[in-house]
N, C-alpha and C positions, 0 to 999 in steps of 0.2 A: 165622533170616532171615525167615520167615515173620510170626514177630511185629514184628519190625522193619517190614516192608512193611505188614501191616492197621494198624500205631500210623500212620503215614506217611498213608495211604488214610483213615483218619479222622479226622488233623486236616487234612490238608489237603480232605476233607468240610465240617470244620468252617468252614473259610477261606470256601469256596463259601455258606455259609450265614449267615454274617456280611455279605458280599457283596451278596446276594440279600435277603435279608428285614431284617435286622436294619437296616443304610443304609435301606432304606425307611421304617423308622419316622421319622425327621427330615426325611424329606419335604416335610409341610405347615410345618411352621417355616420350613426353606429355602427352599422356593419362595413363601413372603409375603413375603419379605425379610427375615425376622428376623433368624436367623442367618446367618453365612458358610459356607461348603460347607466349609472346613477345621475351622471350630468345631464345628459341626453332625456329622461323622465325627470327631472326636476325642470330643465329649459322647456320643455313641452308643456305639462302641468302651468308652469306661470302663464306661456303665451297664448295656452288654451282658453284661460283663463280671461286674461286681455280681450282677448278674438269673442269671447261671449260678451264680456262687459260693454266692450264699444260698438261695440257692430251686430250684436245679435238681437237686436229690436225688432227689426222690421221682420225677420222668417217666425219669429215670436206670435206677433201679429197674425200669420197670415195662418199657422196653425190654430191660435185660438181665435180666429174672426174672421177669417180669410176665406174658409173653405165651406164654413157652416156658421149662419149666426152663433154670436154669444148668446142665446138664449135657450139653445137646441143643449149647451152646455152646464147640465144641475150638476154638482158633486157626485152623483154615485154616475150620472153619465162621464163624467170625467175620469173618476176613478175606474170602468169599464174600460173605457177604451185606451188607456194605461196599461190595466192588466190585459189586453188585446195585442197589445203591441210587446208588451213581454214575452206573452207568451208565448207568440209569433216567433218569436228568436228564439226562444226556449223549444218548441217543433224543429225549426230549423237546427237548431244544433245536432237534436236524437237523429232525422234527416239526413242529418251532412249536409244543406242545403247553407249558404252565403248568401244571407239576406242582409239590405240597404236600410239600416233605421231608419233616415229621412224617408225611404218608400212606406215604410213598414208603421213610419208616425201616421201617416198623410192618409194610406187604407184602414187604420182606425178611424181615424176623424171621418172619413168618407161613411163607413161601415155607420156610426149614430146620423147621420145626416140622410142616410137611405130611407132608416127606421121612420125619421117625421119628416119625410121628404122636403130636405131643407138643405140640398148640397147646392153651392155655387159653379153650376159646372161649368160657364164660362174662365171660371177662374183653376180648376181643375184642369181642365183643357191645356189652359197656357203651363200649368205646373208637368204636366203628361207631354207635353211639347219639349220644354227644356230637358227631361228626364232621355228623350231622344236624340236629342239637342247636341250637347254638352259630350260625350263619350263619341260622338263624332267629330267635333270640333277638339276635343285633346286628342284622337289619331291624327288628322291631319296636321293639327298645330307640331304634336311628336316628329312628323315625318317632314316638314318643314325645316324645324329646329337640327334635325340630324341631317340634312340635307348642306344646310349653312355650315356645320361642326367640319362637315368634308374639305371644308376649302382648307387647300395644301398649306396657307401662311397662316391659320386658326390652328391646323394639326399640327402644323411644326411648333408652335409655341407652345400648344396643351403639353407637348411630348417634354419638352424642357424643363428640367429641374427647380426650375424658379415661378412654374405654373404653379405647381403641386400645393403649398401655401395658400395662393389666392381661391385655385378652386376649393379645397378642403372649406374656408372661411365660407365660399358661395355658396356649399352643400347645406352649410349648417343655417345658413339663413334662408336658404330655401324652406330648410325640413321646419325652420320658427316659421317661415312663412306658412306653410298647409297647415302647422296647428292653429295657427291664431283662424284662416280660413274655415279652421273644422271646429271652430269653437262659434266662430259667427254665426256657422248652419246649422249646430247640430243641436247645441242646447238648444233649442227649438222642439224638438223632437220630445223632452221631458218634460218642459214647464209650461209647453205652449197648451195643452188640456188644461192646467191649471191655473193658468192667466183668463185663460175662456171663461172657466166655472166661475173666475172669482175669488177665489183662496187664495192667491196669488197678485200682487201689481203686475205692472211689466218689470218695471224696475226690480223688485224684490226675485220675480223667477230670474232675468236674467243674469243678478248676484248669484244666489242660491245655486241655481243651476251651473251655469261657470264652473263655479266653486267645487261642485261635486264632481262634474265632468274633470276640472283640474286632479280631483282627492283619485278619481278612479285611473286618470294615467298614471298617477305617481306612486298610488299603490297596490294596483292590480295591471299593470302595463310592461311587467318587466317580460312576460311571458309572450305577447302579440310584438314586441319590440325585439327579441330574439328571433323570433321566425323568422319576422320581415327583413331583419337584416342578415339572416343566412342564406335567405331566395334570393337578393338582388346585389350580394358582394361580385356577382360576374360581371356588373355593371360600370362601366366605369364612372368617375368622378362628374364630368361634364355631360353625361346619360342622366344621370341622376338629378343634376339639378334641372334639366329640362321636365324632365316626369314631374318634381315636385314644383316646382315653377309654372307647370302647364296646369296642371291640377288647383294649386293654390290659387291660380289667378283667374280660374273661370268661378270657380267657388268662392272667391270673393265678390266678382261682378254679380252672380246669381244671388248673393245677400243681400246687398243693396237693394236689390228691386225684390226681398224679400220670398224668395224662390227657394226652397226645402231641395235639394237636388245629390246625388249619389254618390261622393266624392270616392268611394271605394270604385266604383265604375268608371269613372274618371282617369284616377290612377292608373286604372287596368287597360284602359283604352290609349293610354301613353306610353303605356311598356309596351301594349301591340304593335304601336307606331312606330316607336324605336328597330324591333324588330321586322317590320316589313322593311324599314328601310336598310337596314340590314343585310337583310337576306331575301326580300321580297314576300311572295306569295305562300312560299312556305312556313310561315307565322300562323298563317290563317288559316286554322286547322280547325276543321267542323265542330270540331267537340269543344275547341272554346268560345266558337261562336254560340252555338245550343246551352252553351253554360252559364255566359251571361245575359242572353235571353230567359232561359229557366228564372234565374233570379231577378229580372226587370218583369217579368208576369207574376212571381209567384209568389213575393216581396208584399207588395199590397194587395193581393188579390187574395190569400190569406189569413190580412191583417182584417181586412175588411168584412170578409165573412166569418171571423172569430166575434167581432166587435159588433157586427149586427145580430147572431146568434144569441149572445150574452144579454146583449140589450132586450131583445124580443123574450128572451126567458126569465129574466132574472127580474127586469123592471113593467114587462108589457104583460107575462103572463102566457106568452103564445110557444107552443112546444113543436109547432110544426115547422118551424128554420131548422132545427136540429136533424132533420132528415136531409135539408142544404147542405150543412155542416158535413154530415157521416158524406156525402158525395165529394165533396172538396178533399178530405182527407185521402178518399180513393182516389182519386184523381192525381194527387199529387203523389200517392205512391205509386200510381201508373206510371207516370211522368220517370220517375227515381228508377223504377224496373227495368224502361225502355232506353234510360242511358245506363245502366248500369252491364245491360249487353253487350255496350258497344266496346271497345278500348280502354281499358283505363285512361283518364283522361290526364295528359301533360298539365304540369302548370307553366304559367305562360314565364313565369319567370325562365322557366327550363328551356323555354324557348327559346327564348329573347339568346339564353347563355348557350343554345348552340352553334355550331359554325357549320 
């Protein structure tokens, strides 16, 4: 029963994540017009799909082997730190808080590895490295890329009615691009507790998993697909494939060497880019720096002390983490209070589209 329930808990994980991130890569195609919102979630859906299947071995691995022995991982530890990382999102949502699955995976798996002091944290290290990494290197790469866009015989050609064609075609392989990217990393984030346990091959999660993350863009994705493509229509055509270009292609390299890493953060740090070059420093507005830091601490730092909570109670017996626990929850509603004082906070899309 128990493996029945965590298989159930992490595809339907999966679904939420196909949903969530993966529909947002077709975004900027949708929202220029290019595609139709039904083409655009069925071209996602497949490529997400592919992106897991061929290339999502190695973040697979490094979820369930990588950060804590395979043997720190029994079934009901597996199934815990599943429903840890759900639930995690499930806070965040009542919150208003934009938390990072692959963070949100990675401080579960951490949270049972505290429990039988069994985390690899050399390899943690390098995973908390990249997570810094990476949202640096797509602002700069952004501002690079829109730097290049400037030159007068690049502009004059975008501006010409005979561009319009080719870039449209580049947006839409860009946005296949970041799905197939967000399918390499993310299914990871569901089947890799259950590749760990055991219940699971590699092979079969990464099928399975795919598959579900495919089911959840295609059938719960029309609504994170719509948003995204009405915050970033101020965007032009050759904006947008640099963002998802920029994004796609560090989240591809970070797969290969099997690296769980934030592609939402990513993205977000390539519209910043876009925008300082833009306009400069006036992009860089405190409040969305404190915003995507809230979510780079509070991402896994609540996945972790959910998943250790639950473990020490549920499997250990021990009721004194739960006094951790009630702390963490004030905490992060401190956190919630003290930006909720400040400004309402812009979104950076609204930024990006000021002049």
């Amino acid at each position: 029963m128990l493996t029945v329930i965590a298989v159930i808990i992490g595809l339907f994980f999966a679904m939420n994540i196909g949903a969530s991130g993966a529909a947002a890569s077709m975004g900027i195609a949708y929202g220029s017009g290019v595609v139709k919102k039904r083409l655009a979630l069925l071209l996602c859906g497949i490529t997400v799909f592919l992106g897991a299947w061929l290339g999502g071995g190695e973040v697979v691995k490094t979820i369930g082997s990588g950060i804590v022995p395979t043997s720190t991982f029994t079934i009901p530890i597996a199934l815990i730190v599943l429903a840890s990382a759900a639930l995690s999102l499930l806070l965040a949502n009542i919150f208003g808080i934009p938390l990072s699955t692959s963070e949100v995976a990675v401080g579960s798996v951490v949270g049972a590895g505290v429990v039988y002091q069994s985390v690899f944290v050399s390899k943690l290290v390098w995973i908390m490295f990249f997570w810094l990494l990476t949202p640096v290197a797509a602002f700069f790469i952004a501002i690079l890329a829109s730097y290049l866009l400037k030159n007068k015989w690049l502009k004059k050609w975008m501006e010409a009615s005979r561009a319009v064609p080719f870039l449209s075609a580049l947006v839409v392989f860009m946005g296949l691009f970041e799905a197939f990217s967000a399918g390499m990393n993310n299914v990871a984030n569901a089947v890799g507790p259950l590749v760990g346990a055991g219940i699971l091959s590699t092979g079969n999660g990464i099928f399975w998993g795919g598959l579900f993350v495919a089911f959840g863009a295609l059938l719960l994705g029309q609504r994170v697909l719509e948003t995204n493509g009405k915050k970033i229509t101020a965007l032009r055509l050759e904006e947008g494939c640099v963002i998802s270009g920029t994004g796609a292609t560090i989240v591809t390299m970070a797969s290969v060497f099997g690296i769980p890493v934030p592609l939402t953060q990513i993205t977000t740090s390539s519209i910043i880019g876009i925008g300082f070059a833009k306009h400069g420093r006036a992009v860089l507005k405190k409040d969305i720096v404190i915003q995507m830091l809230t979510v780079w601490i509070v991402s896994p730092v609540l996945s972790m002390v959910l998943s250790y909570t639950l473990i020490q109670v549920i499997i250990e017996h021990n009721f004194y983490p739960i006094i951790a626990m009630a702390g963490m929850l004030i905490s992060v509603i401190g956190v919630l209070s003290l930006m909720k004082r400040q400004k309402p906070v812009i979104t950076v899309h609204q930024e990006v589209a000021k002049d």
